[in-house]
Backbone as a chain_set.jsonl record, in Angstrom:
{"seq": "XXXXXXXXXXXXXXXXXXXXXXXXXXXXXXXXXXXXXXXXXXXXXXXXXXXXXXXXXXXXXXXXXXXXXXXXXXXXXXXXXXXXXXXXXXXXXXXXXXXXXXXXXXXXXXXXXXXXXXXXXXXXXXXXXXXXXXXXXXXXXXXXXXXXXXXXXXXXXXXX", "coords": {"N": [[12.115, 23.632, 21.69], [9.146, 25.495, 20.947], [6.519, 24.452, 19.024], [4.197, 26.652, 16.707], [1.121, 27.445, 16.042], [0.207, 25.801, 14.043], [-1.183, 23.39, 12.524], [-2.904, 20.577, 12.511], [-4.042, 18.324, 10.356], [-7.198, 16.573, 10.258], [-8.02, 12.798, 10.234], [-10.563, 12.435, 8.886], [-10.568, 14.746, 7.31], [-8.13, 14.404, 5.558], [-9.315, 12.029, 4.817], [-11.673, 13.233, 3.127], [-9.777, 14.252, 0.66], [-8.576, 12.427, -0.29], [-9.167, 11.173, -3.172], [-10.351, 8.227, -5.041], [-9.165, 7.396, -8.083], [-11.405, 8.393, -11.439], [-13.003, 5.618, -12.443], [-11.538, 4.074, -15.758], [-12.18, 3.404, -18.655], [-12.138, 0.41, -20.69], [-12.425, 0.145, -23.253], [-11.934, 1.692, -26.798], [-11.749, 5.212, -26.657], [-13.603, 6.389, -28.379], [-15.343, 9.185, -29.751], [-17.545, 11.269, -30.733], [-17.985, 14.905, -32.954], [-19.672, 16.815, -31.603], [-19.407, 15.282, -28.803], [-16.574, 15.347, -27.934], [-15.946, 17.986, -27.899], [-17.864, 19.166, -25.793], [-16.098, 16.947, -23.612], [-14.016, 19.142, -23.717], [-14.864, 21.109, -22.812], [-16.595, 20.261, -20.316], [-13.616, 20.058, -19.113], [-12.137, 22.599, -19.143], [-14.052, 23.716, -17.246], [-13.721, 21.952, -15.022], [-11.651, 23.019, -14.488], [-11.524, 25.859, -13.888], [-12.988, 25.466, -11.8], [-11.552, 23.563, -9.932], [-8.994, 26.034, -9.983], [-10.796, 28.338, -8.926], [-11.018, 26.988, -6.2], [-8.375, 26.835, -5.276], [-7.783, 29.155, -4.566], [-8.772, 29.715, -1.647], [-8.32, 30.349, 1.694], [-7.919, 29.262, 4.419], [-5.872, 25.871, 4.629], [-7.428, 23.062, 4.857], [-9.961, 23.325, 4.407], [-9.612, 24.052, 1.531], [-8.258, 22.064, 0.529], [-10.389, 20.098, 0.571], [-12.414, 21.4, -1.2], [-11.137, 21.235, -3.36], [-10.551, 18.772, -4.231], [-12.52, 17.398, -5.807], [-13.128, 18.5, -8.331], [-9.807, 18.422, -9.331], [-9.983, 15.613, -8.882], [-11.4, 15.293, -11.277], [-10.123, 16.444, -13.27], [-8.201, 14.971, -13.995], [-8.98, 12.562, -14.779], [-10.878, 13.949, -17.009], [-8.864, 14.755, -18.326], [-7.023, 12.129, -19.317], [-9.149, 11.351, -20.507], [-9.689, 13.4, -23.158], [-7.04, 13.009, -24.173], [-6.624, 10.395, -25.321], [-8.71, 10.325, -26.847], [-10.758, 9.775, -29.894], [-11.354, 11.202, -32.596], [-14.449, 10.365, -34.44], [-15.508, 10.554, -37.663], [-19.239, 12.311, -38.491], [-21.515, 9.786, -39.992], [-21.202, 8.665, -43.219], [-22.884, 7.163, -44.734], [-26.246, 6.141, -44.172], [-27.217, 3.446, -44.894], [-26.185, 1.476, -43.103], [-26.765, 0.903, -39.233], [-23.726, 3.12, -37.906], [-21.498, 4.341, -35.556], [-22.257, 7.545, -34.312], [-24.489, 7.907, -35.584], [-27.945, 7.9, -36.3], [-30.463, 5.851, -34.826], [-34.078, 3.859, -34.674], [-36.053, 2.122, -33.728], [-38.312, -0.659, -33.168], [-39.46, -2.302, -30.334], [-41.09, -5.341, -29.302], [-43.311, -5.363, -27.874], [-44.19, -3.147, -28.702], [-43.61, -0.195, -28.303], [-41.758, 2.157, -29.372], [-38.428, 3.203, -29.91], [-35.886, 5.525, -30.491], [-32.273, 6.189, -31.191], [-28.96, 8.011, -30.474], [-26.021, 6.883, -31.602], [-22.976, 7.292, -29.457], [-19.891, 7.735, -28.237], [-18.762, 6.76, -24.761], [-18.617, 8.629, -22.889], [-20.333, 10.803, -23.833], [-23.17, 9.56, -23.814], [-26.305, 9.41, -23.229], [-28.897, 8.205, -22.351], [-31.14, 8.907, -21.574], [-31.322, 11.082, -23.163], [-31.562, 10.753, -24.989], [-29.297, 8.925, -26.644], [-27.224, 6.651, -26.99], [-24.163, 4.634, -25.286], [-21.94, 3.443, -27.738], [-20.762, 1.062, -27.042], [-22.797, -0.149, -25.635], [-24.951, -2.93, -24.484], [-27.499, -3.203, -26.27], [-26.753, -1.4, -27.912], [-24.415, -2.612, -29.282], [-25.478, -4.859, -30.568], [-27.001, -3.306, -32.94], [-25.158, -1.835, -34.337], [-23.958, -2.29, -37.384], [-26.259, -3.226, -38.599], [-29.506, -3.208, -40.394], [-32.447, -1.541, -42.302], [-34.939, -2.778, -41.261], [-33.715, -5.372, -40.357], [-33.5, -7.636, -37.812], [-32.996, -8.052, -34.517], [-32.096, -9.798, -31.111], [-32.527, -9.607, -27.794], [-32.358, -9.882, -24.313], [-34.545, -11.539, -24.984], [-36.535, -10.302, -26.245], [-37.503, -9.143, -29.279], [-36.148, -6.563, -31.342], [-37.049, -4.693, -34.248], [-35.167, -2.966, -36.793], [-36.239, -0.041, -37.992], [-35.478, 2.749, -38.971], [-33.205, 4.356, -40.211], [-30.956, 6.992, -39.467]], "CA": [[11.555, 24.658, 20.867], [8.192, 25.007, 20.72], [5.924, 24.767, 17.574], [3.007, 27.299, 16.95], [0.312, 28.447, 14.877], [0.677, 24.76, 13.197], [-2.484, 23.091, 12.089], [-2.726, 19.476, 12.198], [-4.939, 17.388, 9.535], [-7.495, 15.526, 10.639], [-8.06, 11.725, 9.344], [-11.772, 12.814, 8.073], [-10.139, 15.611, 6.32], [-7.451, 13.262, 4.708], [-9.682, 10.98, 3.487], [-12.551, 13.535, 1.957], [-9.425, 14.68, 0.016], [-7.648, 11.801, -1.537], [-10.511, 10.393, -3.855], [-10.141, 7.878, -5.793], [-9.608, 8.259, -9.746], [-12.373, 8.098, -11.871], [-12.549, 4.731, -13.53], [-11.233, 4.84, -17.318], [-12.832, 2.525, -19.72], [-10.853, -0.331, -21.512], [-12.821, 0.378, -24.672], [-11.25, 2.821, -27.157], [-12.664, 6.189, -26.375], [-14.415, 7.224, -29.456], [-16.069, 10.521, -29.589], [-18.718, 12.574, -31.861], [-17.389, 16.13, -32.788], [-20.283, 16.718, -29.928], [-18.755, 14.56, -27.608], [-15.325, 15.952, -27.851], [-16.186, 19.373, -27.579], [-18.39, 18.787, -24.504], [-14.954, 16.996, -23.014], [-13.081, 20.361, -23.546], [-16.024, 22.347, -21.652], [-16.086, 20.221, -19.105], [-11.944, 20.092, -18.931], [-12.455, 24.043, -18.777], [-15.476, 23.815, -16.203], [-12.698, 21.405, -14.106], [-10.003, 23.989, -14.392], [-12.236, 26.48, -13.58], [-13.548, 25.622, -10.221], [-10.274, 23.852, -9.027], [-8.553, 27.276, -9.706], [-11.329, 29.27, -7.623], [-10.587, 26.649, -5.008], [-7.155, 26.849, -4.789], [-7.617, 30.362, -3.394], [-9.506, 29.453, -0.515], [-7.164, 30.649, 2.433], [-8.104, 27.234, 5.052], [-5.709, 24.686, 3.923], [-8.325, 21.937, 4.944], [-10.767, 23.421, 3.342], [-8.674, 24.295, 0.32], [-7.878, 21.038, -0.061], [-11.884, 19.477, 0.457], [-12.909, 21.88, -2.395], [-10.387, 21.089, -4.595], [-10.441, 17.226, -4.619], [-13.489, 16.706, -7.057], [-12.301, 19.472, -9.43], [-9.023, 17.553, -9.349], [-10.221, 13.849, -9.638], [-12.282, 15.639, -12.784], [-9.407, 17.202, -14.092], [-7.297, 13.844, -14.246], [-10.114, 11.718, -15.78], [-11.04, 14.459, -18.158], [-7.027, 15.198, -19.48], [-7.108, 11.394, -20.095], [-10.111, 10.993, -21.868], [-9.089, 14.246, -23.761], [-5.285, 12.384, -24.624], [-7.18, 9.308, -25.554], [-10.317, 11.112, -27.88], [-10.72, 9.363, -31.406], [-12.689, 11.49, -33.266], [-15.124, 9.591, -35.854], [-16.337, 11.263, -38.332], [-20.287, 11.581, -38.589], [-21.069, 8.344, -41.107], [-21.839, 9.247, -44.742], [-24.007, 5.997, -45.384], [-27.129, 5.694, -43.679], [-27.625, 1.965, -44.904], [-26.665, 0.618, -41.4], [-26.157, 1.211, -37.901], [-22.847, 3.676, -37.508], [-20.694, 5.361, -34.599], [-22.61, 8.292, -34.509], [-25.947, 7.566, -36.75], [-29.285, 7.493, -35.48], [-31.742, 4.019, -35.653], [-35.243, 3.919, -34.724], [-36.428, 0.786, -34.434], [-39.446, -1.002, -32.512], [-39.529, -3.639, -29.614], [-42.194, -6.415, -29.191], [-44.249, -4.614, -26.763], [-44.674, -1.696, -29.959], [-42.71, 0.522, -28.589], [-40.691, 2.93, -30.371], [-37.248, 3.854, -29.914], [-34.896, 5.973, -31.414], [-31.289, 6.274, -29.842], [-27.692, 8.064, -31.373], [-24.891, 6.032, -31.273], [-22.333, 7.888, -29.464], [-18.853, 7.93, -27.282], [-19.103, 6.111, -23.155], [-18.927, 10.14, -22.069], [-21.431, 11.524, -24.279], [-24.305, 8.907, -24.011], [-26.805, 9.509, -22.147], [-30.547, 7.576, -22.584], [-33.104, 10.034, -21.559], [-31.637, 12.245, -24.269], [-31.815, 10.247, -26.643], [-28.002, 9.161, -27.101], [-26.253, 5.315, -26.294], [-23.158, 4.305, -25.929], [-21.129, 2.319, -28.817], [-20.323, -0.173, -26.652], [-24.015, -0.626, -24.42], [-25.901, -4.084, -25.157], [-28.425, -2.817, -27.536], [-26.187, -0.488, -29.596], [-23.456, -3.699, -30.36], [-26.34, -5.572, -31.562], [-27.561, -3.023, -33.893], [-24.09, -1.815, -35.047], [-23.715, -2.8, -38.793], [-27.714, -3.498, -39.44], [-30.056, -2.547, -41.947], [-33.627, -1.254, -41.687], [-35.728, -4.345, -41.585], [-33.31, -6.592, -39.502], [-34.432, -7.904, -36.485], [-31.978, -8.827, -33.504], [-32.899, -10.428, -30.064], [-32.404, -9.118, -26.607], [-33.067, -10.139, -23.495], [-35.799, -12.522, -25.29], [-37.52, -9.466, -27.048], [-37.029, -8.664, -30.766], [-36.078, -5.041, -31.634], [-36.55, -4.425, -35.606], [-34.515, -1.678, -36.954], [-37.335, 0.854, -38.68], [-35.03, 3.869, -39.628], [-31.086, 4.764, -39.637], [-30.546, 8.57, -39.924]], "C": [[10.066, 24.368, 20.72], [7.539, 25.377, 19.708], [4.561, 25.176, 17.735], [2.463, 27.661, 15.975], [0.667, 26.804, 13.963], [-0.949, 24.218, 13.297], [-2.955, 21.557, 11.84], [-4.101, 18.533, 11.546], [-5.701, 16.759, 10.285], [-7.414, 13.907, 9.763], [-8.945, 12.115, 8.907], [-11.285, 13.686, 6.833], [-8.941, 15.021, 5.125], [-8.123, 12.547, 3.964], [-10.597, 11.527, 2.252], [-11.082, 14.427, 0.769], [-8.676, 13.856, -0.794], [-9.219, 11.028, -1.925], [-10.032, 9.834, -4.594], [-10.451, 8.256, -7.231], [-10.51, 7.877, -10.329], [-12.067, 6.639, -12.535], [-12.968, 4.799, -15.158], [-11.708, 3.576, -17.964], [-11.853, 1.841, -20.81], [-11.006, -0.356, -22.78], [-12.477, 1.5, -25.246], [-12.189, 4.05, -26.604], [-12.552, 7.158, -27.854], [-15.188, 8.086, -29.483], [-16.329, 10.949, -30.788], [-17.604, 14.087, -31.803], [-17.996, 16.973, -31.41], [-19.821, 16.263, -28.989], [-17.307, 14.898, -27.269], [-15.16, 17.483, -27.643], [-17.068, 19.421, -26.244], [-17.698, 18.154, -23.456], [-14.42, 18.246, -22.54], [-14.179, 21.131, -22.567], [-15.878, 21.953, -20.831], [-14.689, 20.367, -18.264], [-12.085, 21.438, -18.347], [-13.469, 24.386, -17.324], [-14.729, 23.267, -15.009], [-12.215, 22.227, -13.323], [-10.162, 24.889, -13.722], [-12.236, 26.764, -12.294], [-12.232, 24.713, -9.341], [-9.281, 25.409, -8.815], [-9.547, 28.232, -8.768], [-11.371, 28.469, -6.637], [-9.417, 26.484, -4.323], [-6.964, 28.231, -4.131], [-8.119, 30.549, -2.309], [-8.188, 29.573, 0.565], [-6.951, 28.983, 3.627], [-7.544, 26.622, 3.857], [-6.499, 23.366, 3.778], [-9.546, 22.02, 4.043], [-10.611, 23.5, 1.881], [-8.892, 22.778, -0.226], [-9.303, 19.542, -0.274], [-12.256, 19.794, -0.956], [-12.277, 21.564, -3.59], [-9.997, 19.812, -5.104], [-11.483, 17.094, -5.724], [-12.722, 17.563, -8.718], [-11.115, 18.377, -10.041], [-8.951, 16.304, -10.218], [-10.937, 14.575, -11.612], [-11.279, 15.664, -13.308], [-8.055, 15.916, -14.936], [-7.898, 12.884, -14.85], [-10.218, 12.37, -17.046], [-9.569, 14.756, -19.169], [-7.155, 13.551, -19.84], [-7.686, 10.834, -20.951], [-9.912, 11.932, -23.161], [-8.115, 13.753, -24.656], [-5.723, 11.555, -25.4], [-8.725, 9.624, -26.95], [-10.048, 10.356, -28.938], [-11.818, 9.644, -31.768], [-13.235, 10.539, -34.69], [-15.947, 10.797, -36.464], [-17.9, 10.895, -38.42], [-20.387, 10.347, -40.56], [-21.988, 9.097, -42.185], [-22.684, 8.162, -45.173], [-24.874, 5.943, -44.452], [-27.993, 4.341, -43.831], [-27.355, 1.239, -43.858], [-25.854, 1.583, -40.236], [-24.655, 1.781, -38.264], [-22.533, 4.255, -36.487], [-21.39, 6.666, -35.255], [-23.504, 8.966, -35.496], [-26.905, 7.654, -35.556], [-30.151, 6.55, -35.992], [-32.752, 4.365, -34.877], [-35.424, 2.346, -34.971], [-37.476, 0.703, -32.665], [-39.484, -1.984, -31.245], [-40.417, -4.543, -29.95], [-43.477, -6.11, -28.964], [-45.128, -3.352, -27.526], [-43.936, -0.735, -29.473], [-41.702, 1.397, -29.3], [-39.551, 3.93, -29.889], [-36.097, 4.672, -30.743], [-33.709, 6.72, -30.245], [-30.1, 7.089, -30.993], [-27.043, 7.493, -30.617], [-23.87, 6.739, -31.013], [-21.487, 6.916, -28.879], [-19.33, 7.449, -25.837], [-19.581, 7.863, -22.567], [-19.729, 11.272, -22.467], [-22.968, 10.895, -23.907], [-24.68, 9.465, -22.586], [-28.824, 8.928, -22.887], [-31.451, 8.241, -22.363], [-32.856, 11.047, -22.285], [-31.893, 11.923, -25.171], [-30.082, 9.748, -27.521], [-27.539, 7.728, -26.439], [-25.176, 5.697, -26.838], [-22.552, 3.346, -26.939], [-21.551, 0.883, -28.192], [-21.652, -1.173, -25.249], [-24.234, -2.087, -25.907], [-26.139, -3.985, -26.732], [-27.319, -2.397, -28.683], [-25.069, -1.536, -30.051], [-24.299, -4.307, -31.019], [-26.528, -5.24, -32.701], [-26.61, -2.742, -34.462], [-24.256, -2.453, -36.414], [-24.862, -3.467, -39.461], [-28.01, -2.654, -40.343], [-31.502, -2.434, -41.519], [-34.208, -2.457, -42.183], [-35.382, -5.313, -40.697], [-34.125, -6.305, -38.524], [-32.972, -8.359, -35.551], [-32.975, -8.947, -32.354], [-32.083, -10.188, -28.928], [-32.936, -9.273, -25.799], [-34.423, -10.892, -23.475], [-36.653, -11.417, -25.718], [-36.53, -9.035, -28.421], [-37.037, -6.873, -31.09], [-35.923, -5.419, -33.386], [-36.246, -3.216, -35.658], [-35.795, -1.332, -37.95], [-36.542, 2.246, -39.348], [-33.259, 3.901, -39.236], [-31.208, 6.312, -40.085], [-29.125, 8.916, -39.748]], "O": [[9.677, 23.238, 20.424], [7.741, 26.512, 19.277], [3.76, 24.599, 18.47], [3.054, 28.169, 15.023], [1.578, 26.91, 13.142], [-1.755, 24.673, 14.107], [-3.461, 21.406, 10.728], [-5.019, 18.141, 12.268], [-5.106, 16.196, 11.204], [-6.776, 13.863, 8.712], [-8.489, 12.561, 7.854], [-11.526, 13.429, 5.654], [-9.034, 15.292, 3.928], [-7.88, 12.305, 2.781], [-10.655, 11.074, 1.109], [-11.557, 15.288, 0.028], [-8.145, 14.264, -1.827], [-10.064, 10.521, -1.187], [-9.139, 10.43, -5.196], [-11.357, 8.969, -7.663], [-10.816, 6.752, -9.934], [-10.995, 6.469, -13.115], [-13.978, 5.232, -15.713], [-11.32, 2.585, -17.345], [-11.06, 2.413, -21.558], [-10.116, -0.738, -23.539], [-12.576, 2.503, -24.539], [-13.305, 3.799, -26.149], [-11.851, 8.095, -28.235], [-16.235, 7.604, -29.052], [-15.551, 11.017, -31.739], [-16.738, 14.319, -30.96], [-17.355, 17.538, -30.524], [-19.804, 17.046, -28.04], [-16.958, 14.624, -26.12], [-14.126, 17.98, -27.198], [-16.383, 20.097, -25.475], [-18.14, 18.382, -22.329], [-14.313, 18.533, -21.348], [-13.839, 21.685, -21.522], [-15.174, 22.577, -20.037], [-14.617, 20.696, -17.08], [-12.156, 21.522, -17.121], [-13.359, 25.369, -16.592], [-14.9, 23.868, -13.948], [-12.206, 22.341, -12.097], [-9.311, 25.137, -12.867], [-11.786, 27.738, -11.691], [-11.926, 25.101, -8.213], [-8.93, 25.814, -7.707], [-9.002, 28.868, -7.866], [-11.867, 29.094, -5.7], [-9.296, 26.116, -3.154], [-6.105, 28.423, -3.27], [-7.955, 31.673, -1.836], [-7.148, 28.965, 0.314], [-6.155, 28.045, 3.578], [-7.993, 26.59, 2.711], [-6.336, 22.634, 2.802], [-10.01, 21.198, 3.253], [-11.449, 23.032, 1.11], [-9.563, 22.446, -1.203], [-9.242, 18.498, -0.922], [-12.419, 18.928, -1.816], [-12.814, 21.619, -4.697], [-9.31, 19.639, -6.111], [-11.027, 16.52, -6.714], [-12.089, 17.184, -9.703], [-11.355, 17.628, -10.988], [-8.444, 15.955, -11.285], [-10.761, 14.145, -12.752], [-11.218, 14.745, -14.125], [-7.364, 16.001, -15.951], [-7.172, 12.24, -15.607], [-9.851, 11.812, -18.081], [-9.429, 14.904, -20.383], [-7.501, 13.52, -21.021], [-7.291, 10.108, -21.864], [-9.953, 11.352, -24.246], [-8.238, 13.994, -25.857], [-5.285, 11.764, -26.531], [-9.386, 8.868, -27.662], [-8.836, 10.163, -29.029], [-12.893, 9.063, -31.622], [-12.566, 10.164, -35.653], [-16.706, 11.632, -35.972], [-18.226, 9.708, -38.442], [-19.736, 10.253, -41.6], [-23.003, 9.789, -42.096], [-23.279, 8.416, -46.22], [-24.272, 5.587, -43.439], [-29.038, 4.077, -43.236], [-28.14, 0.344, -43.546], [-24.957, 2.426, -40.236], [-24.083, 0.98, -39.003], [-23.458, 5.016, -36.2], [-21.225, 6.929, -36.447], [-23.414, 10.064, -36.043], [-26.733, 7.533, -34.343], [-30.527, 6.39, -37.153], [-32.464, 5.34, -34.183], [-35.117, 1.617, -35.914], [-37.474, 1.395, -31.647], [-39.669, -3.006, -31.907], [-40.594, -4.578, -31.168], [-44.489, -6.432, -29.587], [-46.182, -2.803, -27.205], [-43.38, -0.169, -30.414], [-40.731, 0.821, -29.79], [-39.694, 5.11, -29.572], [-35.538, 4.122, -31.692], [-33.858, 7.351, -29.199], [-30.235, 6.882, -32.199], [-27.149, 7.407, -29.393], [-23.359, 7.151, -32.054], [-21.764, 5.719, -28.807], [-20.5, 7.781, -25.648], [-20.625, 8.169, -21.991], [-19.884, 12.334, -21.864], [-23.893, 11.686, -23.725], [-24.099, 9.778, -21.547], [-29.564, 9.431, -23.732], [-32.546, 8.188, -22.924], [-33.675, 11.963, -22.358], [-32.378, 12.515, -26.135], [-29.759, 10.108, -28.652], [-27.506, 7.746, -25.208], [-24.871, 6.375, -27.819], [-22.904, 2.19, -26.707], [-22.29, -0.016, -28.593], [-21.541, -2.132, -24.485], [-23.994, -2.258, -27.102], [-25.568, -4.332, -27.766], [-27.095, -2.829, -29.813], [-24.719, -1.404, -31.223], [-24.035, -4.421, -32.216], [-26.433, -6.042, -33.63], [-26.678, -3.307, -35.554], [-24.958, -3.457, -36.298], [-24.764, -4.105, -40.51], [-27.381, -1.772, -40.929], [-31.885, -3.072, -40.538], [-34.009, -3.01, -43.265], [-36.217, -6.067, -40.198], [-34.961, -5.437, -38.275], [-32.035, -8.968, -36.067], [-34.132, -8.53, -32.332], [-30.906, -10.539, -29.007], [-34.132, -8.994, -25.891], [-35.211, -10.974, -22.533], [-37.825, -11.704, -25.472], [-35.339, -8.739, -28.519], [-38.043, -6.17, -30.998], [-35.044, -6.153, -33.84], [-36.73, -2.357, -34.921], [-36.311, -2.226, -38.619], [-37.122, 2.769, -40.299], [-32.515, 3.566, -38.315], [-31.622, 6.583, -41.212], [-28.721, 10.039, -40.049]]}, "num_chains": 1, "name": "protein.A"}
């Protein structure tokens, strides 16, 4: 019997479609009401563009377009499952999950960072994570302390 109209995979095409999963972070995943709502968008933004790639008629291609979507969509449902919202902090006497500090280096410098969630932070906005260097240091200070990094002194100058 012979077989027709059959379509056989390549290996290239195999491999740009199994991607590995995103890696998940062994630290709780704590999230801002910002940071948890910016999950769900992207979750939605996932869902989104794997569903307009699942109609793509090419199974090869089908299945190219629809791997990132995918890997997203399986990272983002577990960070989603996993969310612990913190409330923003009602004391501005020290460093909190989701506070803002201000404080100075050595050099004069002046920084000011919020303390967010691993999947919200981002440094050129103006946003660390919990669990970076700097922001465990400052965690649970007070304006005035001083901590030491990398052999430079950061004093804390403001908590908002």
């Amino acid at each position: 019997m012979a077989v027709a109209f059959t379509k056989e995979e390549s290996f290239e095409t195999a491999s740009e479609t199994l991607l590995p999963d995103r890696p998940i972070s062994e630290h709780p995943n704590l999230v801002t009401e910002a940071g948890l709502k910016a999950l769900e968008l992207q979750f939605k933004e996932a869902r989104e563009a794997y569903d307009g790639a699942s109609t793509i008629d090419d199974v090869n291609e089908r299945r190219r377009q629809t791997a990132n979507p995918l890997r997203d969509l399986r990272y983002l449902a577990a960070r989603l499952r996993t969310a612990q919202l913190v409330p923003y902090p009602t004391s501005i006497d020290t460093v909190a999950f989701g506070g803002t500090v201000t404080f100075r280096r050595d050099d004069g410098r002046v920084q000011t960072y919020r303390v967010v969630g691993e999947d919200e932070a981002d440094p050129k906005a103006g946003s660390i994570s919990y669990v970076s260097p700097v922001a465990r240091l400052l965690m649970g200070k007070s304006v005035g302390d001083v901590v030491e990094t990398g052999g430079q002194e950061l004093e804390i100058i403001a908590i908002a």
